[in-house]
Structures are given as C-alpha cells and as structure tokens.
N, C-alpha and C positions, 0 to 999 in steps of 0.2 A: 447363342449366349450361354456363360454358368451357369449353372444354378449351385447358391450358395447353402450351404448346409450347416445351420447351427447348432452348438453344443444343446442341450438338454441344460436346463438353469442350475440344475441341481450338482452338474457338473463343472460348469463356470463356476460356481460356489467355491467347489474343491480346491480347482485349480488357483482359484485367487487365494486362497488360504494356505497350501502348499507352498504359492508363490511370496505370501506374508512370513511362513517361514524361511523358505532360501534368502529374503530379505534379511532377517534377522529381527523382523518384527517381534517375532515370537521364537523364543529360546528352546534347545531342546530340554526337557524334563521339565520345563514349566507348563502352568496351566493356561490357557485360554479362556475364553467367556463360553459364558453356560448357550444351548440351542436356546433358548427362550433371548437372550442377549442379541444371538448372531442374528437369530429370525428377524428382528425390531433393526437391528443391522443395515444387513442387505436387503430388506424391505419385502420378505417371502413368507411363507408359511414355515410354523414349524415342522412340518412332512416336508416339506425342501429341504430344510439342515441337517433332518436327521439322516436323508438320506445320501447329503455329500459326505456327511460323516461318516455313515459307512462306509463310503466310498473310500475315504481316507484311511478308514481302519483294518477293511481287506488290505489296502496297499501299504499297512504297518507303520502309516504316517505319525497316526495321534491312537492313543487306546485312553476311551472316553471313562470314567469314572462314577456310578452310580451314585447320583447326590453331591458329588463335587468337581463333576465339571469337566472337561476336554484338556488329556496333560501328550504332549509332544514329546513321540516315543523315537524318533529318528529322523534328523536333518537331511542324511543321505537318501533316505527312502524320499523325503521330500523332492528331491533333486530327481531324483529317477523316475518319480509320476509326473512330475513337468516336464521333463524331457521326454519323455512317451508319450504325452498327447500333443508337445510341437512338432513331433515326429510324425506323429499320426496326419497333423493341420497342413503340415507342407507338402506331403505326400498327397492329401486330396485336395489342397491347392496346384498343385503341378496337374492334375489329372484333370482338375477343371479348366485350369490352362488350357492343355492338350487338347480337348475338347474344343474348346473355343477356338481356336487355331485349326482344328480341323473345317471348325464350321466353315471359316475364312477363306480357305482353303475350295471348300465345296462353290462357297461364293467367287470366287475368282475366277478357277474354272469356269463356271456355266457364262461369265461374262465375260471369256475368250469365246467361249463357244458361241455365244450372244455377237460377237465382231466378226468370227469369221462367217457366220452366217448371213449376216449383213456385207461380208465384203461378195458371198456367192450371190445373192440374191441383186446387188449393186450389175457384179460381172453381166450374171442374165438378162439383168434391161437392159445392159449396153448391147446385149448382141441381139436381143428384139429390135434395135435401132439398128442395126447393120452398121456396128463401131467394132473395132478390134477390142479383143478380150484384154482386160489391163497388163500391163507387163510388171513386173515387182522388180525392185529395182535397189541393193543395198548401197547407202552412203559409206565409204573406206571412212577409216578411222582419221586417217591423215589427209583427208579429202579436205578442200581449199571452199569447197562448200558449207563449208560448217560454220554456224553463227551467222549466216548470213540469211536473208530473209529472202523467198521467191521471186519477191519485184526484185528488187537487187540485184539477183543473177540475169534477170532477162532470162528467163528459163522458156518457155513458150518461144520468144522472140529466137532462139541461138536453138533449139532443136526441134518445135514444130510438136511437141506432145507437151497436154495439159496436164498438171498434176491432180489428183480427184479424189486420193486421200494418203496420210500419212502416217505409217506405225511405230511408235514408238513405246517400247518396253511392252506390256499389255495392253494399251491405250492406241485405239485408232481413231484419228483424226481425220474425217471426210469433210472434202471442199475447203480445205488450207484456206485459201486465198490468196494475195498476192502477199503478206503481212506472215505467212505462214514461212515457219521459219526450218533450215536445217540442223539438225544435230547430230553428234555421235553415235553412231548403232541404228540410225532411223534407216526404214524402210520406203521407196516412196511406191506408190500405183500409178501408172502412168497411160493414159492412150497417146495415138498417134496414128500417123502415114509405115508406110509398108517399112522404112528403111530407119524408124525413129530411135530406134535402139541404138546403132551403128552411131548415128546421130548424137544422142546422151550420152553414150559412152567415151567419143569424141571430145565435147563439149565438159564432161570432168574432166578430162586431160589435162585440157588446154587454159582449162577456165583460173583466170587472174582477179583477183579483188584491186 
C-alpha cells in the first residue's frame, strides 16, 4: 500500500495563497492582510505564516513590508510556485502509484505460485493412489465447447476422464463440477484410462450443441 506524504502546513499556506493570487483574489502590487490577520485566518500560529511568507518571498511572490503589511510583487512568480509543487505532487503521486502496483504485482505472483503449488501437490496424491498424472488440456478459441457447462457436454459420459480442475487466466478452479463451465483460453486437468486423450481430442472434434 502508499504511503501518503503530506505537505508541511506552512507550506499548504503558501500554496493556497499563491493560488488566491493566480485566482485574482489578490492583485499584483496590492497589499494583502497583515500575518497576525492570515494567522486568525487559517487558524495556525503566527510562526506558521511567517514562515509560508517567506517561503513566498525566496520565490519573489510577495515582498512583505515592515509595519504595513504583505504587498504582491509578481503574479508570474506566482504561477511558477504552483506549478512546481504540482509538479513535484504528481511526480510522487506516480511513484506512490508505481509502488503500489509493484506491491500487486508481488501479490499476484506468489498466488500463481500458490496454484501451481497446489496443482503439484494435487498431481502427487493422485499418483500416491495409483491414477494417472493429470493431463492439461487447452480449449481452441473456436472450440464448440465454449459457454457450455460440463453436464451439458456429457464430458465423462463421451471420453471417460474426469475433469479435477480448471485454469482460467490466473485463477484455478479445482473440482468444477458438473455446473463448471467452459470458456475461451481455459485450461482444463484432466485424468483418465490409458487412451483418454486420443479420446478428448476426438470428442472436441466431433462434439455438436
């Protein structure tokens, strides 16, 4: 998951008040309200305002006035401290993205790795019973099986192997059931008799809704 990162108060100050001028709230070469004004304001200390102020003043926004007040020395400078710290927000918004995405990522992996571990460990009991190793088996695109559900086809009944699970996209589906249904791109597991395959292979051919 993100982790979100937020500005410094004193900062968000700034910005909102750069952003009151690109507004046109406040005119260039006019004055503003005194830091004792903005403080009662935005509802912060005056060590908060004075130091978005200067924050604004390195960046040639506003040049404060001793005894009368905060007057706005450049609309343009305005413009160009907002737009460098949405610069700055998107850029480590993308990167928190990216992050989170990789997490996703790590999580999806491990729960492939989690399925085909479960299909080896499935494989192994079946040959502790003395059953054939499952055979994998992909549905064609244009296969006439499709949309159609395992009862339906009489699958068992027309080849003699049970279906025991079904993969589809990263998602494996063990013990279908008869209600278990086919789709485009799916994989199915199958056991069977010595010639089952031959069998299935057949049996799509041929097979009519």
């Amino acid at each position: 998951m993100s982790q979100r990162i937020d500005n410094p108060r004193y900062m968000n100050i700034a910005l909102d008040l750069a952003g009151r001028i690109c507004n046109g709230e406040f005119k260039e070469g006019h004055r503003i309200f005194g830091r004792s004004t903005l403080a009662s304001e935005y509802n912060v200390s005056p060590e908060t305002i004075r130091r978005a102020v200067n924050l604004l003043e390195d960046m040639q926004v506003v040049v404060p006035a001793q005894g009368s007040g905060i007057y706005i020395s450049s609309l343009n400078n305005a413009y160009s401290f907002v737009k460098k710290f949405q610069n700055k927000d998107t850029i480590r918004s993308l990167k928190n993205e990216i992050k989170a995405l990789l997490s996703q990522k790590k999580d999806i992996e491990n729960s492939i790795n989690e399925k085909i571990d479960t299909i080896v460990d499935f494989s192994d009991r079946l040959k502790n019973l003395n059953v054939l190793t499952p055979l994998e088996i992909e549905i064609d695109n244009d296969s006439k099986l499709i949309d159609c559900t395992i009862s339906e086809t009489k699958f068992w009944q027309n080849t003699g192997a049970t279906i025991i699970a079904i993969k589809r996209n990263d998602t494996l589906v063990l013990s279908p059931g008869p209600y278990g249904g086919f789709e485009r791109g799916d994989t199915i597991f199958v056991i069977g008799g010595e010639d089952v395959l031959e069998r299935i292979k057949q049996f799509m051919k041929e097979f009519q809704r």
